[in-house]
C-alpha positions in Angstrom: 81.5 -57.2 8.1 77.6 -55.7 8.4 75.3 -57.4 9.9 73.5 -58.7 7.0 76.7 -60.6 6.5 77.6 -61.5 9.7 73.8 -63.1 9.5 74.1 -64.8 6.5 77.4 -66.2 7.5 76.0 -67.4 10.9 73.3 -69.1 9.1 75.4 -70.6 6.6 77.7 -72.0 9.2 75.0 -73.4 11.6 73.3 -74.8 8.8 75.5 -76.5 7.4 76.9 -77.9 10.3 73.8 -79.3 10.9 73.5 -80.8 7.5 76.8 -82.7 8.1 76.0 -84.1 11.7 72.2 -85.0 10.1 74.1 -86.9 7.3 76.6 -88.9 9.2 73.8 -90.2 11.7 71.4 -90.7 9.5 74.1 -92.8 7.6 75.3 -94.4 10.5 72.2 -95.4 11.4 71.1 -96.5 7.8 74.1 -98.7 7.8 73.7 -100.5 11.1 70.2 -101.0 10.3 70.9 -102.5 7.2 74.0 -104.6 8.4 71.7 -105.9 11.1 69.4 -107.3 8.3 71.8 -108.9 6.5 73.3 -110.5 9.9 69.9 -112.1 10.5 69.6 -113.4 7.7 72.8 -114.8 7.1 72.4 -116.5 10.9 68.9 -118.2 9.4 70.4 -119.0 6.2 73.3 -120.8 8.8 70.9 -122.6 10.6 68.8 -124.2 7.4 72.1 -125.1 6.6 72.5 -127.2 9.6 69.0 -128.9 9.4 70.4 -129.9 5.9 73.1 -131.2 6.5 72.6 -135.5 5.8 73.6 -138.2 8.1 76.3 -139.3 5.6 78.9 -136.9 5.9 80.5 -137.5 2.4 77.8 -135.6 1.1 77.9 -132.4 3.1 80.7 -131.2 0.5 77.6 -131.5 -2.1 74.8 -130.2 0.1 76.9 -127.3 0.8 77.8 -126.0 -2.4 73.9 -126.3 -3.5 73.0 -123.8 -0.7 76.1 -121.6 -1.7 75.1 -121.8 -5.2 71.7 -120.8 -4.5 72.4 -118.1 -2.4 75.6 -116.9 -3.4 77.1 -117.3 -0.1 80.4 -118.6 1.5 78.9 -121.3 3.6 81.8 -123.5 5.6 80.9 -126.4 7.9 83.5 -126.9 10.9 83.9 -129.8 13.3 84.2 -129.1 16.8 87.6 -129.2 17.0 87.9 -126.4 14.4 88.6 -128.3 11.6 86.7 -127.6 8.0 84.6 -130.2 7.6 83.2 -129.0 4.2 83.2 -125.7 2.5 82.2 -123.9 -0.8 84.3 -121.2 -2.9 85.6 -118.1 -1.2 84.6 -114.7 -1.5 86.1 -111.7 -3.8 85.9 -108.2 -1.6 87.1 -106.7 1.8 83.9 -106.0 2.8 82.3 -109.3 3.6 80.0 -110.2 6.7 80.3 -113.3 8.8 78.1 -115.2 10.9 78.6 -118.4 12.5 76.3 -120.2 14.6 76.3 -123.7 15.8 75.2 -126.3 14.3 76.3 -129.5 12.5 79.1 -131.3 13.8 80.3 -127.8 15.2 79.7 -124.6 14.1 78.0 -123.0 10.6 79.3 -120.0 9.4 78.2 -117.8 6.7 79.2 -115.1 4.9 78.4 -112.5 2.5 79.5 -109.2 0.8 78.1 -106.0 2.0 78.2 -104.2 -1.5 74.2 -103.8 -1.3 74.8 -102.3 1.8 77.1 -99.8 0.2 75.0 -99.3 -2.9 72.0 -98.3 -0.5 74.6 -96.0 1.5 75.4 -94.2 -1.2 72.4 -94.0 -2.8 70.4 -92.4 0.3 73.8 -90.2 1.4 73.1 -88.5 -2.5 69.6 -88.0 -1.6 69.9 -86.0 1.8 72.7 -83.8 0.6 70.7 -82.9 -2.7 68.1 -81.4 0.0 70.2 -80.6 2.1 71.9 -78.2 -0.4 68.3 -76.9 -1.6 67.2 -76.3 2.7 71.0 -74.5 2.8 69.8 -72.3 -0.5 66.8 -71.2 1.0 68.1 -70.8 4.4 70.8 -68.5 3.3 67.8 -66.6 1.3 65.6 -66.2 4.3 68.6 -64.9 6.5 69.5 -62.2 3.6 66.5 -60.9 3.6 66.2 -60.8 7.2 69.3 -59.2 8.0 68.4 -56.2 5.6 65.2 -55.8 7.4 66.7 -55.9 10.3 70.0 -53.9 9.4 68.4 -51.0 7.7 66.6 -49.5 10.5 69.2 -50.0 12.9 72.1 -48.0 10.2 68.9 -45.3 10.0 68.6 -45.2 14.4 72.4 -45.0 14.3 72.4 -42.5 12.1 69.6 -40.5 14.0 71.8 -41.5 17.6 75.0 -39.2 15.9 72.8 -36.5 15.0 71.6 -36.1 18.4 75.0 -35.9 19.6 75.8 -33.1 17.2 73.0 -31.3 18.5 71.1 -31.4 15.0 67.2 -32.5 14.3 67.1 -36.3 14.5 65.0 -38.7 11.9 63.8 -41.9 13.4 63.1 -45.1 11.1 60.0 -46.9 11.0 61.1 -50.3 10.8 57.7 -53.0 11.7 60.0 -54.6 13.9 58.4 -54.3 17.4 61.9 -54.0 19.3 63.2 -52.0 17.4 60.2 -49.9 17.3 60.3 -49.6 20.9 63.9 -49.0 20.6 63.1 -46.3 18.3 60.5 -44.5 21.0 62.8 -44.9 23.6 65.1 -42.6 21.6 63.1 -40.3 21.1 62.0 -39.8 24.8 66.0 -39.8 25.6 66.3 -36.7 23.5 63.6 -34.9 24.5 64.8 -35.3 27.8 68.2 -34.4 26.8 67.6 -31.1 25.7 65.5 -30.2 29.3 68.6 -31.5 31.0 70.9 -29.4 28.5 69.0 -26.6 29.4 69.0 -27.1 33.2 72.9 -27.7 33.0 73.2 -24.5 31.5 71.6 -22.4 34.4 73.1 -24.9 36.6 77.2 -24.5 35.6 76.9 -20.8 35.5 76.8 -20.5 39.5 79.0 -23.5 40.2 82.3 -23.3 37.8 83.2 -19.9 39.0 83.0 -21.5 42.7 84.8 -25.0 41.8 87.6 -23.1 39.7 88.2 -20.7 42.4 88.4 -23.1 45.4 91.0 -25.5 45.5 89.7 -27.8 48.4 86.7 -30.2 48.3 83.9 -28.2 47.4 79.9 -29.5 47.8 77.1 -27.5 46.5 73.2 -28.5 47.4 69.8 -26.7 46.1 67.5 -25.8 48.7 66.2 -29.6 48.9 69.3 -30.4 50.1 69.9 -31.9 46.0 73.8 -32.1 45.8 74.2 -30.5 42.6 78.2 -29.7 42.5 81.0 -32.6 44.2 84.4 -32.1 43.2 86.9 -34.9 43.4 88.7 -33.9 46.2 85.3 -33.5 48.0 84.6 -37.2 47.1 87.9 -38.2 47.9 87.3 -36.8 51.2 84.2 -38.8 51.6 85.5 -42.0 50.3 83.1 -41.8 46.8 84.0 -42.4 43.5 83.7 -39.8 40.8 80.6 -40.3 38.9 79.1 -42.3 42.2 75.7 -41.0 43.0 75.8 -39.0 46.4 72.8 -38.9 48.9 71.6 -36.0 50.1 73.4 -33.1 52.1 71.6 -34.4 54.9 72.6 -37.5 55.2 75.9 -36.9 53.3 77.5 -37.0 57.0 77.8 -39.6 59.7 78.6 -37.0 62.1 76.7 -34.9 64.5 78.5 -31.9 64.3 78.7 -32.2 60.4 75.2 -32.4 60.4 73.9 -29.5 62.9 76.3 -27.3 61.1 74.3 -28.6 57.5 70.9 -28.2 59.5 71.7 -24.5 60.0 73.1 -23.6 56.3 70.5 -25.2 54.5 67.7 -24.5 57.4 68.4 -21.1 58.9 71.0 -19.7 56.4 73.7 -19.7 59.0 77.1 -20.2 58.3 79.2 -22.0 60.5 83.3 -23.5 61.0 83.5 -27.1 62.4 86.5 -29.3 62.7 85.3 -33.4 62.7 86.9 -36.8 62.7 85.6 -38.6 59.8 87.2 -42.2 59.1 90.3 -41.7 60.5 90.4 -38.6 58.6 90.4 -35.0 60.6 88.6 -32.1 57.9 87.4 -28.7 58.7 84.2 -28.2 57.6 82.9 -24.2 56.4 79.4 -23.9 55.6 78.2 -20.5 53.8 74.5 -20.5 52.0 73.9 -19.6 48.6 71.7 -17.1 47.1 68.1 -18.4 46.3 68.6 -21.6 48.8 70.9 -24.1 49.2 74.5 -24.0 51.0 78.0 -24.2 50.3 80.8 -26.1 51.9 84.2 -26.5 51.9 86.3 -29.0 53.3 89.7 -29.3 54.2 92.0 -32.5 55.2 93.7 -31.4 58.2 95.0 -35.2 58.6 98.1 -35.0 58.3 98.3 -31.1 59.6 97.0 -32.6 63.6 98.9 -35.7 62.8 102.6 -33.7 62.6 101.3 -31.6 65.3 101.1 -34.9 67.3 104.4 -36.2 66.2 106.2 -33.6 67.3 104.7 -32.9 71.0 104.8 -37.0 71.6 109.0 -35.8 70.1 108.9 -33.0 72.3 107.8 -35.1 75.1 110.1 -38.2 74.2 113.1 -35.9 74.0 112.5 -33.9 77.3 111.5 -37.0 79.0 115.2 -38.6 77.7 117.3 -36.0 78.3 115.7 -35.3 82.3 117.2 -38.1 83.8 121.0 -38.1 82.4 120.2 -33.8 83.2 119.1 -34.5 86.8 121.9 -36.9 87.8 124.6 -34.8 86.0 123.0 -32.0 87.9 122.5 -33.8 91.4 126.2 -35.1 91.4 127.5 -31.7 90.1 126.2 -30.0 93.2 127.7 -32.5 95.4 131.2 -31.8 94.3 130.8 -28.7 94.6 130.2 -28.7 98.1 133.5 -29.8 98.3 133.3 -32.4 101.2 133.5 -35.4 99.1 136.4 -37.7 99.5 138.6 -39.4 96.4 136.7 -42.8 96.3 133.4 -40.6 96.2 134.3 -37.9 93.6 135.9 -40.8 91.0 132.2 -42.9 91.5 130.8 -39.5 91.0 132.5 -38.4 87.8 132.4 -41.6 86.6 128.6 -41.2 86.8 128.9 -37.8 85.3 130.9 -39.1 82.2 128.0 -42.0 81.5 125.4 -39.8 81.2 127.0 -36.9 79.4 127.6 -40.3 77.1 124.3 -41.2 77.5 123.2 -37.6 76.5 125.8 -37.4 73.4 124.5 -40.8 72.4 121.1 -39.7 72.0 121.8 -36.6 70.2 123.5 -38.4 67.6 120.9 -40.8 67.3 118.9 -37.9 66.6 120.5 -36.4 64.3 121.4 -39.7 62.4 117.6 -40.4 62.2 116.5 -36.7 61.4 118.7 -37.0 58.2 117.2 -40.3 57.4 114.0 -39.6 57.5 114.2 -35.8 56.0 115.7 -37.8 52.8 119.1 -35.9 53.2 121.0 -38.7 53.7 121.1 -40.8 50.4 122.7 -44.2 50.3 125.7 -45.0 48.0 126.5 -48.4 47.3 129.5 -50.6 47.0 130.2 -54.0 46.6 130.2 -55.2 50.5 132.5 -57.9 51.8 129.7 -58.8 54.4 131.9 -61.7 56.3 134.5 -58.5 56.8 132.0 -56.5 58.4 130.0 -58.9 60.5 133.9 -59.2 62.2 134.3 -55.7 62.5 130.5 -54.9 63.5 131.2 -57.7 66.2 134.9 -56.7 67.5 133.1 -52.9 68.0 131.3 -54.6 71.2 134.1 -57.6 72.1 134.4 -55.8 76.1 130.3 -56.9 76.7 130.7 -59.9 74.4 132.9 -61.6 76.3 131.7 -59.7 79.8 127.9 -61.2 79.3 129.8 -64.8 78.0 127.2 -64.8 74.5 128.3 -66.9 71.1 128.4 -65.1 68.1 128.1 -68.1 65.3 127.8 -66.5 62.2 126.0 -68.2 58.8 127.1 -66.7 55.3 125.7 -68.6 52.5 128.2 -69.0 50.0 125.4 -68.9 47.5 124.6 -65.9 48.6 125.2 -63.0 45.7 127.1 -59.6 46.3 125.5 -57.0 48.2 125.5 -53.6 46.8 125.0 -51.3 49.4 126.2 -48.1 51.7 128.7 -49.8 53.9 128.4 -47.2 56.4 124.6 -47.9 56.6 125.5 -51.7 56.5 127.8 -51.0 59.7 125.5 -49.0 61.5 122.3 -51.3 60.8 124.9 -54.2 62.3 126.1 -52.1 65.0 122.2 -51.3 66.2 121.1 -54.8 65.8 123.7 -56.4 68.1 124.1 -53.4 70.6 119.8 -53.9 70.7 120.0 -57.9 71.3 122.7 -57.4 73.4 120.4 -55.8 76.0 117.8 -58.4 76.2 120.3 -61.5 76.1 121.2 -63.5 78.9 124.2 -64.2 80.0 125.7 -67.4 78.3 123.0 -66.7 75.6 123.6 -66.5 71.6 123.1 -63.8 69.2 123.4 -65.5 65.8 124.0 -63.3 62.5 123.4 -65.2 59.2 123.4 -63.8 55.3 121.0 -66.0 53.3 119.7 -65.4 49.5 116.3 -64.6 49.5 113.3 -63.8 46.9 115.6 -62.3 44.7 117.7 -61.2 47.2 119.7 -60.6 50.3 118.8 -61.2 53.5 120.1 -60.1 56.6 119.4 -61.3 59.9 120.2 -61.1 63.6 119.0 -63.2 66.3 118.9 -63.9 69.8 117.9 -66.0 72.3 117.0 -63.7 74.9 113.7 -62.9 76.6 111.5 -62.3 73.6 109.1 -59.6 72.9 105.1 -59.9 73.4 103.3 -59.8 69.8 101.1 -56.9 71.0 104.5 -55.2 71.0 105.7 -56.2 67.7 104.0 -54.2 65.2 105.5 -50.9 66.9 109.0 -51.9 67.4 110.7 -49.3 65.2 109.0 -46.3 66.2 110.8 -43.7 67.9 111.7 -44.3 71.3 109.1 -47.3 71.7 110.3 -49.6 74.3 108.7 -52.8 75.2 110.5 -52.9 79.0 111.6 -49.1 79.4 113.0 -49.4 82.6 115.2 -52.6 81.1 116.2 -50.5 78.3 117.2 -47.4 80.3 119.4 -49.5 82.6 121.3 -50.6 79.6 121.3 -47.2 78.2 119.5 -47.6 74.8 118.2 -44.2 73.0 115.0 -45.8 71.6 116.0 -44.7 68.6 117.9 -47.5 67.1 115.9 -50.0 65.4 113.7 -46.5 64.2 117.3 -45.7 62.6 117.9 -49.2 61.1 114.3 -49.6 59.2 114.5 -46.4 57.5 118.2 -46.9 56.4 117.1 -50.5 54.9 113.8 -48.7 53.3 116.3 -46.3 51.8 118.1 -49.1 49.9 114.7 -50.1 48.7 114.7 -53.1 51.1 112.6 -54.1 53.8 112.3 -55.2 57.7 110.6 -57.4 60.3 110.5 -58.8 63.1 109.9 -62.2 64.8 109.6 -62.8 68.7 108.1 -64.6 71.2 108.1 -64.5 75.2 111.2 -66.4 76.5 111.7 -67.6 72.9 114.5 -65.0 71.5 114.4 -62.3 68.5 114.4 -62.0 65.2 115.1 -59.0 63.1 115.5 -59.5 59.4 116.4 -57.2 56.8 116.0 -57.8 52.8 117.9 -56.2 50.5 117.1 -56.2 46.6 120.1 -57.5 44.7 120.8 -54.4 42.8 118.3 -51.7 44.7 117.8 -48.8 43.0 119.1 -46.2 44.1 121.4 -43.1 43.5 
């Protein structure tokens, strides 16, 4: 629908809505006023019937049907018990007004019919919708005939608006109507400016696309006052702006000093310059190279992740060495001492037992490594089966019965029976158990409890293990399952843990498209639980 329409209609709708509600209250309020009248009346009629009334009450009957004759009203006289002590003829019609007031030996009451009432009603309802028909009429006129004025200049500026986009000579409507006069002028000051910006953008891409379709990292081009003229999105995603954001300066483009000297000197001196800063948690090399006729060029590179591996794998380096010294040394240290020879058969049993353990110790952590290299390289890929998870809480359990029943700890174990299958690698299932209890076995006390319960949970499984042994700090929580993060290393090393186990179980439940926590408190026992989807989704 145009807008002419869409006026008219408007119109038509408001006013006639406004027609109805005017109709019903002026009726309303016709009636009432009316009603009222006839209730006064009727009450003064009541009470001259009263002062009429005789002494001798064997005439009331004829005094009363001379007023009701005269008026042609239902007048009945009532005693104060409620009894009719005279009365004259009823009244035909449903719509009949009563009054009664006292007087008499009780009460007077009179009443009459309200067909005058009606008659008025009607008569004045006829009368406001006749000119309310004929203010409708002209309303609906007025609004056609505004609409058009209105609608034909804006269907000419529309008009104008698309030939402007297709680049071809614009005419503008002279309409009377001041706003859109001024909307008119506006238009034409926009497309005058639009072709000197066209123009600029011209001069403008020819130097910049052949730079931004050659580089494939963030790319910023200034003019010599520093005006960025070219950000690509990888620039701004860099910088933490969105595209089509408005970007300051070069200037102050950069927080940091050593961004900033090395802009100073491109855009100042025409020098170019390499610098590597940290720029919200974000490491980027920065080279700046100026441009022909002012201005400067840089380019910027993420090297985030690039330092961040580099880290990973010294702290690795570092974590492994550091690991593998102190089985090496003791291996080494007893080694030498059986070699000597003068070590008697008590000695060089304690000795080689010694010798054994850590070569364990070393094996233990080799595996470890290797399990969690394939984990995390995404070579290992889950495959899930149906899991009988009572049968392999026993078995996960039996695996450590010697230091169960050496350290005197309960096992209880809670499996929901409402509790749906789990589909899952059962070797991961086994390992994540094994890890769990070898892990709380460490921090137990003796006599303690390590608690392993199977509960339904958001949609699905969940898996936990707890103990009541010393707890963890919460500072220490959030980096539980990194690699060989330990919150008492020297405990942990007595009872020969890798630091790699609970690293191991988190990415083996993330591969089944689960997830894990932890809850702890000093002296208060841990919590790990894992969630498994119902059906996880994967190969």
């Amino acid at each position: 629908m145009n807008f002419s329409g869409r006026l008219v209609l408007g119109t038509f709708t408001v006013v006639i809505f406004t027609i109805l509600v005017l109709i019903w209250g002026a009726e309303r309020t016709m009636r009432a006023s009316l009603e009222r009248d006839v209730r006064t009346g009727l009450e003064r009629e009541a009470r001259i019937v009263a002062d009429l009334l005789p002494p001798d009450r064997t005439t009331w009957q004829a005094t009363v049907t001379r007023s009701s004759a005269r008026s042609g009203h239902r007048i009945v006289v009532r005693n104060a018990d409620g009894t009719t002590a005279a009365a004259s003829d009823s009244l035909l019609g449903s719509n009949i007004l009563r009054v009664e007031v006292p007087g008499g030996p009780g009460t007077i009451m009179v009443a009459a019919p309200l067909d005058g009432v009606d008659e008025a009603v009607r008569l004045a309802r006829g009368s406001m919708t006749g000119a309310a028909l004929l203010a409708l009429l002209v309303a609906l006129g007025l609004a056609f005939v505004a609409g058009r004025s209105i609608a034909t200049p804006l269907v000419q500026l529309s008009t104008a608006a698309r030939a402007i986009a297709a680049g071809t000579l614009p005419r503008f409507p002279r309409s009377g109507v001041p706003e859109i006069d001024t909307l008119v002028q506006a238009l034409r000051q926009m497309n005058r400016q639009l072709a000197d910006r066209f123009d600029e953008l011209r001069q403008e891409k020819a130097g910049s696309t052949a730079i931004v379709e050659a580089m494939g990292e963030g790319i910023i081009a200034a003019d010599a006052r520093a005006r960025i003229v070219t950000a690509n999105q990888a620039a701004r995603a860099m910088l933490g702006y969105e595209i089509g954001e408005e970007l300051p300066d070069l200037r102050t483009l950069f927080r940091v000093k050593g961004a900033r000297e090395l802009v100073t000197a491109v855009l100042e001196r025409g020098e170019a310059g390499d610098r590597e800063i940290e720029l919200d948690g974000q490491v980027l090399s920065l080279h700046a190279r100026p441009m022909d006729g002012g201005g400067g060029l840089l380019v910027l590179r993420d090297l985030t992740e690039v330092r961040r591996l580099e880290a990973v794998r010294r702290d690795f380096v570092a974590n492994v060495s550091h690991e593998l010294k102190t089985p090496l040394t003791s291996i080494s240290g007893y080694a030498e001492t059986l070699a000597g020879g003068d070590v008697g058969d008590p000695t060089r049993e304690r000795f080689l037992a010694t010798i054994l353990s850590n070569a364990r110790r070393m094996q233990s952590l080799v595996d470890d490594l290797l399990d969690l290299s394939r984990v995390e390289s995404g070579r290992w890929v889950p495959r899930p089966e149906r899991l009988d998870l009572a049968a392999l809480t026993t078995e996960s359990l039996a695996l450590f019965a010697d230091r169960i029943a050496a350290r005197q700890v309960a096992c209880p174990i809670d499996l929901d029976p409402a509790t749906p299958p789990l589909f899952a690698d059962p070797s991961a299932v086994r390992q994540i158990l094994g890890n769990l209890v070898d892990n709380a076995l460490r921090y137990v006390e003796v006599g303690g409890t390590i608690a392993i319960s199977v509960h339904p949970v958001d949609g699905g499984i969940e898996l936990a293990v707890a103990d009541d042994g010393i707890g963890i700090p919460a500072e220490h929580l959030p980096r539980i399952f990194e690699r060989f993060y330990r919150v008492d290393p020297s405990r942990s090393r007595e009872e020969g843990g890798t630091g790699l186990g609970l690293a191991i179980v988190r990415h083996m439940v993330e591969a089944h498209g689960g997830r894990i926590r932890a809850e702890s408190a000093p002296r208060e026992g841990t919590t790990i639980r894992c969630w498994f989807p119902a059906r996880p989704d994967v190969a």
